[in-house]
C-alpha positions as semicolon CSV with decimal commas, in nm:
position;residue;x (nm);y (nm);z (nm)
1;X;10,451;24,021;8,862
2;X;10,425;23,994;9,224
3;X;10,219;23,933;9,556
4;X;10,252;23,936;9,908
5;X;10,231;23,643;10,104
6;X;10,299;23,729;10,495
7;X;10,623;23,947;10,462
8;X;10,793;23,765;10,187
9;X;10,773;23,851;9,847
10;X;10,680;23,579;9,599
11;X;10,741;23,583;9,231
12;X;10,763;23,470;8,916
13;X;11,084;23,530;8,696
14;X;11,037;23,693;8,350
15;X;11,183;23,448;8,174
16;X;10,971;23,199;8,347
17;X;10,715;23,395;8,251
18;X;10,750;23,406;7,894
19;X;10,804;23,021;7,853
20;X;10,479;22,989;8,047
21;X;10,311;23,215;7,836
22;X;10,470;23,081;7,512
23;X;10,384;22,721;7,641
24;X;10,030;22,595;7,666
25;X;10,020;22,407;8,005
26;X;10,164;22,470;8,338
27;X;10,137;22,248;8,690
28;X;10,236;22,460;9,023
29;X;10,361;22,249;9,234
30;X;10,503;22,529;9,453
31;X;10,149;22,591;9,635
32;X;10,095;22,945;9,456
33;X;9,792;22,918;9,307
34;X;9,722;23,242;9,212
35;X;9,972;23,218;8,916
36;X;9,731;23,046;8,710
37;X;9,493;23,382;8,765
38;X;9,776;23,594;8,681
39;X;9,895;23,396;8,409
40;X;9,527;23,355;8,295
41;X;9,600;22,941;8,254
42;X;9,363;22,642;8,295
43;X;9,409;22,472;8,641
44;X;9,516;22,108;8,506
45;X;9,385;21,928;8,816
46;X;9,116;21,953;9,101
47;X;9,318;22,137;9,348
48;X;9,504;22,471;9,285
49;X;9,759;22,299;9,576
50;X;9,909;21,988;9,605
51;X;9,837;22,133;10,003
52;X;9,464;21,998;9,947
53;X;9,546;21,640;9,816
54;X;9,598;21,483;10,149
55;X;9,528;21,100;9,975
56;X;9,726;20,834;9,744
57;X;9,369;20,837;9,619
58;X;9,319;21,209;9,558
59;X;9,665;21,240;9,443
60;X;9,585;20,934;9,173
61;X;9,265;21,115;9,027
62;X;9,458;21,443;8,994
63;X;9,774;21,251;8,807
64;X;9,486;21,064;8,565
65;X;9,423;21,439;8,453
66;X;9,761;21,466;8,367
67;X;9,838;21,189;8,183
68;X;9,594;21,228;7,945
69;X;9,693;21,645;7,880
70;X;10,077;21,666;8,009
71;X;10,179;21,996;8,161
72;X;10,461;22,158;7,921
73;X;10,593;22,353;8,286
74;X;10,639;22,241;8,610
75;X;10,711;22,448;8,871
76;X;10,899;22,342;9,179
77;X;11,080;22,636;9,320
78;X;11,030;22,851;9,622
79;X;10,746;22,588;9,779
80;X;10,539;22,680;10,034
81;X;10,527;22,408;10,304
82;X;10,265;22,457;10,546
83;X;10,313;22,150;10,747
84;X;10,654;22,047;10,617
85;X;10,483;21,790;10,404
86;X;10,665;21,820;10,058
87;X;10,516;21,692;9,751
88;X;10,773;21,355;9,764
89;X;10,530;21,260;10,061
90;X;10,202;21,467;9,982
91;X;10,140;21,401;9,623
92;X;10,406;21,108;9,578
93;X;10,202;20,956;9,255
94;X;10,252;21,290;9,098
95;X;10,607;21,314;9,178
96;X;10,728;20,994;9,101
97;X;10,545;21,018;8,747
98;X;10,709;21,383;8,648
99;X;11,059;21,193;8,746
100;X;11,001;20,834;8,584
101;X;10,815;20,910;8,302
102;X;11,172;21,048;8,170
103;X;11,033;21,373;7,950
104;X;11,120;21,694;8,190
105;X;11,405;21,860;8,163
106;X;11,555;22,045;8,472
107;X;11,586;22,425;8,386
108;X;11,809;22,588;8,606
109;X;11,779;22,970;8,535
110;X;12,058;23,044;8,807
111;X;12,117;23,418;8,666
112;X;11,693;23,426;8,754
113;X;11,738;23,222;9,044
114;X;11,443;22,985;8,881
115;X;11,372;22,625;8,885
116;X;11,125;22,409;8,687
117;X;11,043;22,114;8,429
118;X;11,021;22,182;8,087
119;X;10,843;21,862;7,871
120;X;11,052;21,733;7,605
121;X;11,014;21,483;7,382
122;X;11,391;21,288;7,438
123;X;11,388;21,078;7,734
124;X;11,597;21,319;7,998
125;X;11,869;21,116;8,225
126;X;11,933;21,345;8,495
127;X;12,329;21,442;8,647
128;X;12,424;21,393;8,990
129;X;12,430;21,782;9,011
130;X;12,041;21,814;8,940
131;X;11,975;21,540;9,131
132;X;12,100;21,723;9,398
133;X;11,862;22,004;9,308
134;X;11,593;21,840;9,236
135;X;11,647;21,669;9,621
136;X;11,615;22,022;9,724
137;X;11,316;22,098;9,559
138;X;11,079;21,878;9,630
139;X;11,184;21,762;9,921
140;X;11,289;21,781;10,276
141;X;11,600;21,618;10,493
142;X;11,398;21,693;10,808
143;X;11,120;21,412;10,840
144;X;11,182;21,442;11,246
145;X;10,880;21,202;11,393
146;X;10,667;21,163;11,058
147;X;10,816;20,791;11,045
148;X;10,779;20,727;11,392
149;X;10,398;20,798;11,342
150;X;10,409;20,617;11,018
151;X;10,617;20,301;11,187
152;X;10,296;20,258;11,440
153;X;10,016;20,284;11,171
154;X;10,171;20,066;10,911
155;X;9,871;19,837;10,919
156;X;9,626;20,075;10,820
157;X;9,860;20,206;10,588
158;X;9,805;20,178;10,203
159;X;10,177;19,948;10,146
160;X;10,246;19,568;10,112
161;X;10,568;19,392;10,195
162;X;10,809;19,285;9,931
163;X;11,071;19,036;9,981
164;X;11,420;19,163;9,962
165;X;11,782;18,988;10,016
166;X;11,984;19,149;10,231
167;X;12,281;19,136;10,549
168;X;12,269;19,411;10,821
169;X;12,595;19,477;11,018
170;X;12,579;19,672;11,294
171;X;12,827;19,919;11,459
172;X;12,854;20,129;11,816
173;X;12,579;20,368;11,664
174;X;12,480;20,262;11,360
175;X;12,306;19,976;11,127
176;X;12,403;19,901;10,785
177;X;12,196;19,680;10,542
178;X;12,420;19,543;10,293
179;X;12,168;19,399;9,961
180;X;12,287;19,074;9,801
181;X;12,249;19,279;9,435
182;X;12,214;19,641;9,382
183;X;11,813;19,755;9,418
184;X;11,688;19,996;9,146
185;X;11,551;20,299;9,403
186;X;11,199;20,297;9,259
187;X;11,155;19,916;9,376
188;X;11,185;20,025;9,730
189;X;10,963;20,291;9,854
190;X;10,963;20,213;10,241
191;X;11,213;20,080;10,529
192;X;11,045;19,984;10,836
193;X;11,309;19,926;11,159
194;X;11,188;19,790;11,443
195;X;11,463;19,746;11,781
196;X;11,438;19,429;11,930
197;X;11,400;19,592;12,270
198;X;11,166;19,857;12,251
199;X;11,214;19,961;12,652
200;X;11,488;20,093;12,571
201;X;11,447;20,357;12,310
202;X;11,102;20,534;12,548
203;X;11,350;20,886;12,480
204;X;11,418;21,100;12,234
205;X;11,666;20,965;11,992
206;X;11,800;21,148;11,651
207;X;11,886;20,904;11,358
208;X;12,018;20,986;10,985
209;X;11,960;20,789;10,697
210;X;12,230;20,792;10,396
211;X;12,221;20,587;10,081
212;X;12,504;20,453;9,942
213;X;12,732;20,781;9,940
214;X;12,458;21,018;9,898
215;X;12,515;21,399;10,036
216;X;12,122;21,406;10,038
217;X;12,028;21,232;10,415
218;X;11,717;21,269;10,571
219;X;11,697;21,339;11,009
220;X;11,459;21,134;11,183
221;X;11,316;21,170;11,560
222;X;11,139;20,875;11,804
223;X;11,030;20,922;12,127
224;X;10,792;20,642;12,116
225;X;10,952;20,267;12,060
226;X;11,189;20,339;11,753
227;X;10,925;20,182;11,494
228;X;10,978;20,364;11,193
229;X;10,834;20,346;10,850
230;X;11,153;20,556;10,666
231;X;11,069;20,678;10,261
232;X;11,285;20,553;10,070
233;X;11,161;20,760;9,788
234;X;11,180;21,116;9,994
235;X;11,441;21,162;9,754
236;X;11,505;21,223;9,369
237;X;11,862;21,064;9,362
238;X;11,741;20,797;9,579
239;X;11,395;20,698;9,384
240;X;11,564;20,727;9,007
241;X;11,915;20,530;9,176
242;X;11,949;20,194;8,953
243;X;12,235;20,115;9,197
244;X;12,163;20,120;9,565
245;X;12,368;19,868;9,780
246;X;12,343;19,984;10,095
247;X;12,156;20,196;10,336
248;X;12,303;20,322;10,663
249;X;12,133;20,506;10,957
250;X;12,323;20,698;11,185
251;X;12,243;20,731;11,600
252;X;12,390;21,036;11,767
253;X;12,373;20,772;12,071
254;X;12,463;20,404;12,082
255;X;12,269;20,130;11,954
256;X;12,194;19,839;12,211
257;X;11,961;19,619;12,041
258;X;11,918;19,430;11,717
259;X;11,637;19,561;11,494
260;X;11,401;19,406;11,274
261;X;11,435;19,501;10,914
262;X;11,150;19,503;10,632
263;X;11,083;19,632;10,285
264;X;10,773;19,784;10,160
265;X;10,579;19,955;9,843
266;X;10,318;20,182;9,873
267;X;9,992;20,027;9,685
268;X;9,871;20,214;9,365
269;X;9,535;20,148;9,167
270;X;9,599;19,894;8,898
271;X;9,535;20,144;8,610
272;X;9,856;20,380;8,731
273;X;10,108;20,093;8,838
274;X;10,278;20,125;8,494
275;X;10,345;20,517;8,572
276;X;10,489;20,481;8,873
């Protein structure tokens, strides 16, 4: 079963295939909508892409859908990012629901080269290895100015502030923020920096964020001031961590100036804050 799209080939794997067929319900979360034609399936919410929810809002409406009639499959390999907007950031009610609710299982069909959620009823704890995959799937280490842009429209932004105890060391090119007790990941959603001197950061500067020990870091860009709104929940091992006690970003050039330092959570309506 294929297609073209531009010169690369797209496909589904057989076996993929067969537990679609076999299953009742499937969300694409890869941006191929067609598959539901193929596979002659119901589209479980309003958009055949996660592309064409570009709001919390529209994102909400489409995971109310699928509360109430779960996909059995997810798929979440071989995306198609248009914009390099992954669904962590475009459809991040959706994603954090498939990961916290605790009931898909990562299937890893290496042989087939396929990746996707299967429902189960057991609650799933994930290992550091699919973690690692799952960073890989539905995200992207490359946020280059997204936070900058973010950083200067945080108060039209849908987020509040939360309160959070914490030191922050810094070194030649680098800050560290140190928490008094470890943070479960899906209490934090967003770091905002802020350099006490914004003159000085009017040129391109690369940063790199790390939690804890994680291999998974995310590259960042400003040109602007350095205000950045950073998401802390870009990543799977990061939003379903019970144990983050530190976060570190990385300069490739030195750091002059002391930086403000806040917390935020993105705002959800009332009747989804116990999904996510």
């Amino acid at each position: 079963m294929t297609y073209k799209k531009g010169d690369k080939l797209v496909f589904l794997e057989k076996n993929t295939i067969n537990e679609i067929k076999f299953n009742n319900t499937f969300l694409d979360l890869t941006n191929h909508g067609m598959y539901y034609m193929y596979l002659n399936k119901k589209i479980p919410i309003p958009y055949t892409s996660f592309y064409n929810s570009i709001s919390t809002k529209q994102a909400e409406n489409s995971l109310k859908k699928l509360i109430k009639s779960t996909p059995d499959i997810i798929l979440i390999h071989e995306i198609i990012n248009l914009d390099n907007i992954t669904p962590s950031l475009r459809i991040n009610p959706i994603y954090r629901w498939m990961l916290l609710c605790g009931h898909y299982k990562l299937i890893n069909e290496k042989r087939a080269k396929s990746i996707y959620l299967k429902q189960v009823e057991n609650e799933i704890n994930y290992t550091k290895q699919e973690l690692n995959l799952l960073d890989f799937s539905l995200s992207k280490k490359e946020l280059y100015f997204l936070p900058e842009v973010w950083g200067n429209s945080i108060k039209t932004l849908p987020i509040y502030e939360i309160p959070k105890n914490f030191e922050v060391y810094y070194g030649k090119n680098k800050i560290t923020v140190e928490f008094k007790t470890p943070q479960r990941g899906r209490d934090i959603d967003l770091l905002y920096i802020e350099p006490a001197n914004m003159n000085e950061y009017k040129k391109l500067k690369n940063y790199f964020v790390e939690i804890n020990d994680s291999k998974s870091i995310l590259e960042i860009k400003s040109h602007r001031n350095g205000k950045m709104l950073i998401p802390i929940d870009n990543y799977a091992s990061w939003l379903l961590s019970e144990n983050i006690r530190r976060i570190t970003i990385y300069s490739d050039e030195e750091l002059k100036t002391p930086y403000k330092i806040r917390f935020y959570k993105r705002k959800f309506s009332d009747d989804m804050k116990k999904y996510l």
